[in-house]
N, C-alpha and C positions, 0 to 999 in steps of 0.2 A: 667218940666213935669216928675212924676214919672215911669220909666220906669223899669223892671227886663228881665233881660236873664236869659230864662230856659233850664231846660236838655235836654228840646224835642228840641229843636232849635230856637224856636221864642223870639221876644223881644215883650213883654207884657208889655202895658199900662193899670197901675190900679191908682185908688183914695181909701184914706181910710177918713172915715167919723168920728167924733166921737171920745174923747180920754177915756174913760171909760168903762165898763163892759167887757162881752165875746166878742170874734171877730166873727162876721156873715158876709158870703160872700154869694153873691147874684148875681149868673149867667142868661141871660138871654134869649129871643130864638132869633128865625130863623133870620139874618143880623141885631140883633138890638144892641146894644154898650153899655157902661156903663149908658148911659142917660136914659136907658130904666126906671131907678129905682129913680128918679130926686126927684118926689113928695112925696117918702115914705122917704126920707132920713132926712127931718128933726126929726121926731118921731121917727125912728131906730137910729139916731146918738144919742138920749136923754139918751140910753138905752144902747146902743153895740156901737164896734168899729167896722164901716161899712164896706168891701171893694167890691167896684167893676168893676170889671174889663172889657175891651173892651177883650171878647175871642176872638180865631185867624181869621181870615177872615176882622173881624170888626175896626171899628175903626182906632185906630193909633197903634194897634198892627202888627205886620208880617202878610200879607195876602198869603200862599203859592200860588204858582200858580195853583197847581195841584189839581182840588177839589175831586178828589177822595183819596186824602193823610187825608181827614177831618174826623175821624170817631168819637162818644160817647167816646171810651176809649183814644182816643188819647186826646183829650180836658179835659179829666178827667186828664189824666198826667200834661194837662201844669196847673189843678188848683191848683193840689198835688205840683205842681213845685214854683206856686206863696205861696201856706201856707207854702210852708215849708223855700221860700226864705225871709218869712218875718217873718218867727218866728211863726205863729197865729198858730196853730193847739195845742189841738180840738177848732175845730171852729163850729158854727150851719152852715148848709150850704140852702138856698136857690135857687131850678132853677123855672120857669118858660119854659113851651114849650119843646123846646131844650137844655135847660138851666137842665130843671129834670132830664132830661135823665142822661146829667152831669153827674148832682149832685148823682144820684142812682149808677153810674158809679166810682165815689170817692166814696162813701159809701161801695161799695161792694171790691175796691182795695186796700183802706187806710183806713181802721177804726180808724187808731190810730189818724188822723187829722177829723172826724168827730164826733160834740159833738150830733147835732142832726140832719134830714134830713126834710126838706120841700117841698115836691115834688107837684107844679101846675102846673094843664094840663100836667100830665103826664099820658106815655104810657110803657109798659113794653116790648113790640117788636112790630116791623111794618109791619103785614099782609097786604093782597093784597087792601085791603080797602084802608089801609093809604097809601099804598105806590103811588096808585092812584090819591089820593087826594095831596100830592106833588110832583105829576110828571104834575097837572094841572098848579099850581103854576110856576115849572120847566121851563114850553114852553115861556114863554114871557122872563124867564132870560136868558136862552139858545140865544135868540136872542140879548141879550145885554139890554132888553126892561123892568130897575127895575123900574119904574115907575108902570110899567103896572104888575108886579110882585105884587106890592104892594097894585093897586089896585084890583087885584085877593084874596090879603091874608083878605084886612078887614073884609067885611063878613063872612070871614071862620072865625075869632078870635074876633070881635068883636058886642056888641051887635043894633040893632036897636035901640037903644034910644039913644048910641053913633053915627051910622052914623046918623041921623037923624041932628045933629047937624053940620051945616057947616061951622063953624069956628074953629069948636075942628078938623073937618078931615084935614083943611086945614094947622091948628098947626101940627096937626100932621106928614104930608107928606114936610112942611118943614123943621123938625126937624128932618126926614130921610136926604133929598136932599140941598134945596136951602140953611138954615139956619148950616148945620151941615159942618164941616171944613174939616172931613174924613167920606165923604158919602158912602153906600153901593155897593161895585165893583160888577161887574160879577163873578167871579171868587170865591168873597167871600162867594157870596149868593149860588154858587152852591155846596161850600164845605159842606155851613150848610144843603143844602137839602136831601146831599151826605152823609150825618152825620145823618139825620132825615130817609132816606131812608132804610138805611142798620141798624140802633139800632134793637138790641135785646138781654136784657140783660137779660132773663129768665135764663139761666142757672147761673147766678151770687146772682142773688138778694138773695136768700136763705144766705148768707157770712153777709148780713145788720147786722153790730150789734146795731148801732145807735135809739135812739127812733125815729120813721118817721110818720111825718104828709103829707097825700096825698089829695090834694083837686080840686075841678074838678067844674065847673058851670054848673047846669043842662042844659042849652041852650048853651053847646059848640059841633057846628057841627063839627070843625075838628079833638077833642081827644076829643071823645065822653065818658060820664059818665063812663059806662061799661070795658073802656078803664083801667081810674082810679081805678075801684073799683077789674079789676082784679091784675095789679100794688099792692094795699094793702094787697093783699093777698096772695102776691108772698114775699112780706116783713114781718121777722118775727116780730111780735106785732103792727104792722103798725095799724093809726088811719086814717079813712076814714071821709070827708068832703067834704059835698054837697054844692056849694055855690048856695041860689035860688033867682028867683024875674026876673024882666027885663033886669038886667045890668049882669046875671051870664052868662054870655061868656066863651070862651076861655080865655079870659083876665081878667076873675075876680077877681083876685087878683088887677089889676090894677086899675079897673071900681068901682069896692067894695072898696073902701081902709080900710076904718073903719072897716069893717067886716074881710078883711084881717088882719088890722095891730091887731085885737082883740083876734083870733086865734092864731096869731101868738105868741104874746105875753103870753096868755094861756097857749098854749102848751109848750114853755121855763121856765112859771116859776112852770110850775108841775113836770120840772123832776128833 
């Protein structure tokens, strides 16, 4: 199994996909692991050399105990710690969620390891709005109770035509738990909330040199559009994208793939 030890102190489990083109790394959010990115990896590996990694908390990476040691810039360091321990930088960087935040977080600290940024379902700091909406989340992890964590998050991230479907939820919740071999800790999950809670990188973003794509699904209740669209405009030259229709979630990137992988590819090969 591929593992690196970084400067921040953790040992990181990553996968790299793909042996040809640029290298794109692709963070993900709140307690989800490299699998998060499973379905887009055959058509980004045709293209890039993929890597993705289980960030700290997750997976069979180092889970600190302490989930207040979890923050945006600290996670940005250990990705700064995986491009640079693997050679890849500049690389295009992908987050997702908590993943953006990241990723806007190595943009703003390491330009020189960042070729482009793709920020979904991003936020650019966590007013009282957000900070409430994951401290709802918060209460069922606090008690050790990620099941119920998890059933709190779908609806916040995903759309109705997804839960409507109960064999996708059911894939889905055991490809968190039953099915997965390093399922989501307590511990873990509250580092990323603890990470999700405290981001604000406004006084940073202005540093982006990177060209960045920010895109947001009109029907995401828990990083609401407005969210996004001020995010692109806290980043200098930043492109803004509305994912719409029924499946534009929180998770549109995921939900939409085609629409995703379309933009995505777009905006790589125009710069």
């Amino acid at each position: 199994m591929p593992f690196l030890d970084l400067p921040t102190g953790i040992r990181m489990y990553f996968e790299v996909h793909g042996e040809k083109g640029d290298p794109f790394l692709f963070l993900g959010g709140t307690g989800s692991d490299h699998t998060l990115w499973t379905h887009h990896l055959p058509a980004l590996a045709a293209r890039f050399r993929v890597i993705v990694p289980d960030p700290r908390g997750t997976g069979a990476t180092t889970r600190p105990a302490a989930p207040s040691t979890c923050t945006m810039r600290v996670m940005a360091e250990d990705a700064a710690g995986l491009l640079d321990g693997l050679g890849f930088g500049p690389a295009h960087v992908a987050g997702l969620s908590l993943g953006s935040a990241v990723a806007m977080e190595l943009g703003a600290a390491r330009p020189d390891l960042v070729r482009s940024l793709h920020l979904h379902g991003a936020w650019a700091r966590s007013d009282r709005w957000f900070v409430e909406m994951m401290e709802i989340m918060e209460y069922p992890t606090r008690l050790g109770d990620l099941r119920g964590f998890l059933r709190l998050a779908l609806p916040c991230i995903l759309s109705r035509d997804f839960l409507a479907d109960e064999e996708a939820c059911r894939a889905l919740e055991r490809g968190f738990f039953d099915g997965n071999p390093h399922p989501p800790s307590r511990e873990g999950v509250l580092g990323h909330l603890h990470a999700d809670k405290t981001h604000d990188a406004t006084p940073r973003l202005g540093r982006v040199k990177a060209p960045t794509l920010v895109a947001t699904g009109e029907n995401d209740i828990q990083v609401r559009p407005d969210y996004g669209r001020e995010a692109a405009g806290l980043i200098p030259g930043a492109r803004f994208h509305l994912f719409r229709g029924p499946r534009a979630s929180h998770c549109a990137c995921l939900e939409m793939q085609d629409e995703f992988l379309r933009e995505t590819f777009a905006f790589v090969d125009a710069l």
